[in-house]
C-alpha positions, 0 to 999 in steps of 0.5 A: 433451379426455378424452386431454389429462385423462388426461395431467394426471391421470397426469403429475402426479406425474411432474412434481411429481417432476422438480421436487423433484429438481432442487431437491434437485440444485440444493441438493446442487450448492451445497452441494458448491461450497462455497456452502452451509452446508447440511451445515455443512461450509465451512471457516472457516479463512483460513490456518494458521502452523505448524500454528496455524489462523487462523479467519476471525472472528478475522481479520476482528475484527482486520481490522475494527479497523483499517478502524475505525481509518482511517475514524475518520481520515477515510481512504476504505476502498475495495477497494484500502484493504482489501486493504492492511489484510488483508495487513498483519494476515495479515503481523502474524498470521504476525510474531506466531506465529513471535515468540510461541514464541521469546519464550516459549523466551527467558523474556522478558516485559514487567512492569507496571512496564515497561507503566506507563514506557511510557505515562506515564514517561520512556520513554511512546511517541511518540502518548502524549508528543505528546498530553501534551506542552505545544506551548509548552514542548515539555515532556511532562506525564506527570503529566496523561498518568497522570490520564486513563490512571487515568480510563480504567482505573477507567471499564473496571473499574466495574460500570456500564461500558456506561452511560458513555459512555467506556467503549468507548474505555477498553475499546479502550484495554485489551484492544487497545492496551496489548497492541499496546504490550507486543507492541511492548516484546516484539520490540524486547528480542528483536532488541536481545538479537541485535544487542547481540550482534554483534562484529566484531574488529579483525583483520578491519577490517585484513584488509579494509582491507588487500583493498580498497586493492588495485589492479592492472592487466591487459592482457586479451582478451575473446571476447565471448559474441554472437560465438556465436548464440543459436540455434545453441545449445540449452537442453534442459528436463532442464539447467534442471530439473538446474540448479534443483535445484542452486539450489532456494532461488533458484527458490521461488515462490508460488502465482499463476496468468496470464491473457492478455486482450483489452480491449473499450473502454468509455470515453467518446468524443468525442460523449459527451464534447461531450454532456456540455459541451452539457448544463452549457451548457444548466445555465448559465442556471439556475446564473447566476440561483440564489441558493441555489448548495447546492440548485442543486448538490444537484439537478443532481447536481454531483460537488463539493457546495457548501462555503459558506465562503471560501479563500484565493487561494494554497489554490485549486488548479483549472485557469483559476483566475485567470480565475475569480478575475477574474469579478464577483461571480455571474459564471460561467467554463465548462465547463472540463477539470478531469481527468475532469470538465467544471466551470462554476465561479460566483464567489459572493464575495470578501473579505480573510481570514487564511489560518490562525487559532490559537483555543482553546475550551472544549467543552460536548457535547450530542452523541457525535461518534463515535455522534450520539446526544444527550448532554446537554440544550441548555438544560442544555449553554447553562446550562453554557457560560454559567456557563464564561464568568462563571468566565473573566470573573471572572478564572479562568484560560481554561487552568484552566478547559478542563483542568476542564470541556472535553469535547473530550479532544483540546484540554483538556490544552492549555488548550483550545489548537487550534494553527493551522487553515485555514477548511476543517478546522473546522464553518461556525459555528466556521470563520467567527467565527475567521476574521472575528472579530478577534484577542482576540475571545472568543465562545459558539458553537452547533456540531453538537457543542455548545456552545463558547466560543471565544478568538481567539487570533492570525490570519495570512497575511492574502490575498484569499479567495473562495466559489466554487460548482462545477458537475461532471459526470464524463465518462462513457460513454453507455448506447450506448458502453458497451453497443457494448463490452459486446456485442463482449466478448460476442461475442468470449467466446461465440466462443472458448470454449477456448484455441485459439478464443481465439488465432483470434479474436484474430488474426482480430479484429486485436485486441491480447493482452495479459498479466497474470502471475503473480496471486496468491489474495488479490490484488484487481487485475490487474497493467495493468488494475486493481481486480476481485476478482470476475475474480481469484476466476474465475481461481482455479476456472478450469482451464488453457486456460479462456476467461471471460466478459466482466468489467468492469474500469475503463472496459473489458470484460475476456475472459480466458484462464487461460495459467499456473498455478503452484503454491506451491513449485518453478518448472518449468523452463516457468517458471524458463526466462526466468531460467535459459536465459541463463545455461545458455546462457553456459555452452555458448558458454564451452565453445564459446570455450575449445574455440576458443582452445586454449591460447594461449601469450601474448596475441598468439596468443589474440588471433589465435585469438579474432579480439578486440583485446588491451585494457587496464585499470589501476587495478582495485579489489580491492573493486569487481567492475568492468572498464572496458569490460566491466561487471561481472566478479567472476571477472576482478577476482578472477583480477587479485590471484591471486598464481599469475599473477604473471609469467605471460604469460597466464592460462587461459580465464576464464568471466566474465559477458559473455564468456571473458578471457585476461589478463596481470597487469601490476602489483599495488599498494596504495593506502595510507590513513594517515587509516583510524580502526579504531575508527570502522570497527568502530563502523560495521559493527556498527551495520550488522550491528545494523540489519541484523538489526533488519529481516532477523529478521522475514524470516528467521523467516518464511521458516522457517515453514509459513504456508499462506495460503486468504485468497483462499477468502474475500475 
């Protein structure tokens, strides 16, 4: 016992030791990689323009704006959503950049004059004329545009600004949409000052008019270049790096990395498949007996929740709808395949209904639909929506009255108006008197929102309709499946932990390879996979060669292997070869041809060199780069109208696309056009020059620019 004491007593301090250090270790690692900000020492910068940096708040403000935006639509902001709305305001951030400095340099600028046309003159923008545009007369109304627009001005500028509970949307309205607007207003001068400026003369219409009604025709002898195997001709790194150097522009790339994988299963089988139908046959009893479909779906966890009201029998869109729509009231059809899920569908009632309704309606607000925080008193809302009906019974004008007194800003410049809607766009109180009342029929309803007094105003498309409940259940893998598929991915990843263990283990598994090129930093899936951002950014820290562990994609268990990584800029010649070889190829077999054919003396003798048959092609067109029977030869057609062969028994070689011609220019004419209008033509082109530069600009500024782009550091 005394050793064993000592040991405590002297060992101590040793250990107490080794665990400070490894808890500074472990702090000074994470630090290091960029996960810490104990030294403070993260780069907040997403990406640069021009020397400009990006900061992520900014970003990210900007980013979050727009998701806001989309939710308030009822958009869903999934993976693939975000990373649709980061790019475009990273292709917004960099538009802007490389515009603001032009704009500047052109003395262009947008006066308050030009702002307040386009919110509410003649010239408004196309959401503030539909808002304020009388659906009955189609005529824009921008005396009431420039109300509510003064409305919100005086809410943004008063001193009790947080207090109203509009201020949050007129402030939007003036720190982000009127710049959005004037940005707007920016760019189109800017693209309107170059594509006014665009002329083609007349001279060249008559020149081209005069090239393109050329015609000719040729006898010709192709040696085509499969005559010649692919492998007796060889393509050296050295050629494709010569080649590129002479054509940089055409082999720019950005940064991307490839990865090859193999695929591990983890979708459901047939036996989870026909567990899951045994399971709703087993719901069936309880379902058939419930009289509260709602409840009975929420607690076995249907995959469609109950909606307790009817639609019309042309709007059902399931599979076996008819055999649903023939079940008695309470009466069960199922389970049935409807995609992924297994469905028992119960008919709860049938009526006659119209498909769509048009109502108007004046809002009292007792709650702010975007916050749910209460507005108003109940007492005080009925009180007030009870004092708007004496004024309408008395004979004020319904119109009138919503422009007035209505909190819905959507409706109250239509006099209230709604338009047309079907039962399912609006709340189960609102959707059910204007689809059972009749048509005249007015009415106070309760809602979430408040209180309303809705006018029925016409009701169309009369059909049967129905309320039905849907049990769903996803097909889904069991716990045995999926873990069956986890465990061989990670069987295989712990065995091919670098790149030649990996190709082994394939083939010795006699599993499928598969490939994913070219990924880049910010992307968030994988090309013939799907959605993982997680296996993005591992591909991103990994080294060539490098093996990861099992990542779930979908319904599989993913092993990857890094097997390129390309850098922003030059391809390699590794890279560029696919593209290249083909045509470095060509090159040599031309020589390989004409080295072959001599200098034939007609087209008999290199017909008889080359071992082809002597064709012929008439009517080829001086615009067009086609041979019949050959596809495309620019170099043939071109040679076709080269005034030096005419009466020459043959040409030299030509190296064309698929293939060394020799031909014989037969005849050269034109195809007259009396009808050709000029004017027409000019006015054409320059439309097209115009509209090209309006698309092209933006493009072209880019590319011009120095944008380095770190997103994929930080999403």
């Amino acid at each position: 016992m005394s050793i064993i004491q000592q040991l405590r007593e002297k060992a101590g301090w040793l250990v107490f030791g080794l665990i400070t250090l490894s808890l500074v270790g472990f702090l000074l690692m994470d630090a290091f990689v960029g996960r810490s900000k104990l030294f403070g020492n993260r780069s907040t910068t997403v990406g640069t323009i021009n020397g400009e940096k990006i900061e992520y708040n900014d970003f990210q403000k900007m980013v979050s704006q727009q998701e806001e935006q989309y939710k308030s639509r009822g958009y869903p902001v999934n993976d693939g959503m975000q990373q649709n709305i980061r790019d475009n305001v990273w292709k917004q951030m960099v538009e802007d950049a490389v515009l603001t400095d032009d704009f500047a340099a052109l003395g262009l600028d947008v006066s308050d004059k030009e702002v307040n046309d386009m919110l509410v003159g003649v010239n408004a923008i196309p959401d503030i004329k539909q808002a304020f545009t009388d659906p009955k007369t189609g005529v824009f109304d921008a005396q009431a545009a420039a109300a509510q627009i003064n409305q919100l001005r005086s809410i943004y500028k008063t001193g009790a600004k947080k207090a109203d509970k509009n201020y949050e949307g007129a402030r939007r309205f003036f720190e982000e949409s009127v710049p959005q607007i004037i940005k707007m207003r920016l760019r189109e001068k800017y693209t309107a000052l170059l594509a006014n400026s665009t002329y083609v003369p007349k001279w060249m219409i008559e020149k081209s008019n005069a090239d393109n009604s050329q015609q000719a025709a040729i006898s010709y002898v192709n040696t085509p270049y499969i005559t010649i195997p692919d492998s007796s001709v060889k393509v050296s790194d050295e050629e494709i790096n010569d080649y590129i150097s002479k054509h940089k522009d055409q082999y720019r790339q950005e940064e991307s990395r490839s990865i090859a994988y193999v695929a591990f299963d983890a979708a459901p089988t047939s036996g989870d498949s026909a567990k899951l139908r045994q399971q709703l046959n087993d719901f069936k009893a309880d379902f058939v007996k419930s009289d509260n479909p709602e409840a009975f779906l929420a607690r076995v966890g249907s995959e469609i929740p109950y909606l307790d009201n009817y639609m019309g029998k042309s709007r059902i869109q399931v599979p076996d709808k008819d055999s649903i729509f023939a079940l008695p009231k309470g009466g069960l059809y199922g389970p049935y395949l409807d995609a992924g899920n297994y469905v028992v569908a119960k008919k709860i009632d049938e009526k006659t209904l119209p498909d769509s309704v048009r109502a108007r309606h004046i809002l009292v607000a007792t709650t702010d639909p975007r916050s749910g925080q209460p507005i108003m008193e109940d007492s005080v809302a009925k009180k007030k929506i009870d004092s708007i009906k004496s004024l309408i019974d008395k004979g004020e004008s319904f119109d009138s009255v919503a422009a007035k007194l209505s909190d819905d800003p959507g409706s109250k410049e239509k006099g209230g108006d709604l338009g047309y809607f079907t039962s399912d766009r609006m709340v189960k109180e609102f959707g059910e008197f204007c689809f059972n009342g009749q048509k005249g029929e007015k009415k106070i309803l309760k809602t979430q929102f408040g209180y309303h007094y809705v006018e029925i105003l016409d009701q169309k498309s009369f059909e049967t309709a129905y309320k039905i409940a849907y049990l769903s259940k996803r097909i889904e893998a069991s716990p045995e499946t999926d873990q069956a598929a986890s465990g061989a991915a990670n069987q295989f990843a712990g065995e091919s932990r670098d790149a030649k263990a990996f190709e082994q283990n394939v083939q010795k598994g006699n599993l499928q390879k598969l490939l994913a090129p070219d990924i880049q930093p910010s992307e968030v899936a994988i090309p013939g996979l799907g959605p993982n951002r997680q296996l993005v950014r591992w591909l991103y820290d990994a080294d060539l060669g490098n093996v990861s562990e099992p990542y779930s994609v979908g319904d599989k268990y993913v092993v990857a292997m890094v097997t390129e990584i390309n850098h922003e800029g030059i391809m390699t010649a590794a890279k560029a070869r696919n593209q290249i070889e083909p045509i470095l190829r060509n090159q040599k077999k031309a020589e390989l041809i004409i080295k072959k054919l001599g200098t034939p003396a007609s087209l008999d003798a290199a017909a008889s060199a080359s071992g082809q048959p002597i064709q012929k092609a008439d009517s080829i067109l001086f615009a067009s780069p086609m041979i019949p029977n050959a596809g495309q030869e620019a170099r043939v057609v071109g040679s076709a109208f080269n005034k030096q062969l005419a009466g020459k028994p043959v040409s030299s070689p030509i190296a064309g696309n698929g293939g060394v011609f020799l031909i014989k220019v037969e005849n050269v004419g034109a195809i007259s056009n009396p009808n050709a209008d000029l004017q027409q033509q000019r006015f054409m082109q320059e439309q097209q020059q115009r509209s090209r530069i309006t698309y092209t600009l933006v493009d072209a500024l880019r590319k011009l620019a120095t944008v380095k782009d770190d997103r994929g550091k930080f999403f």
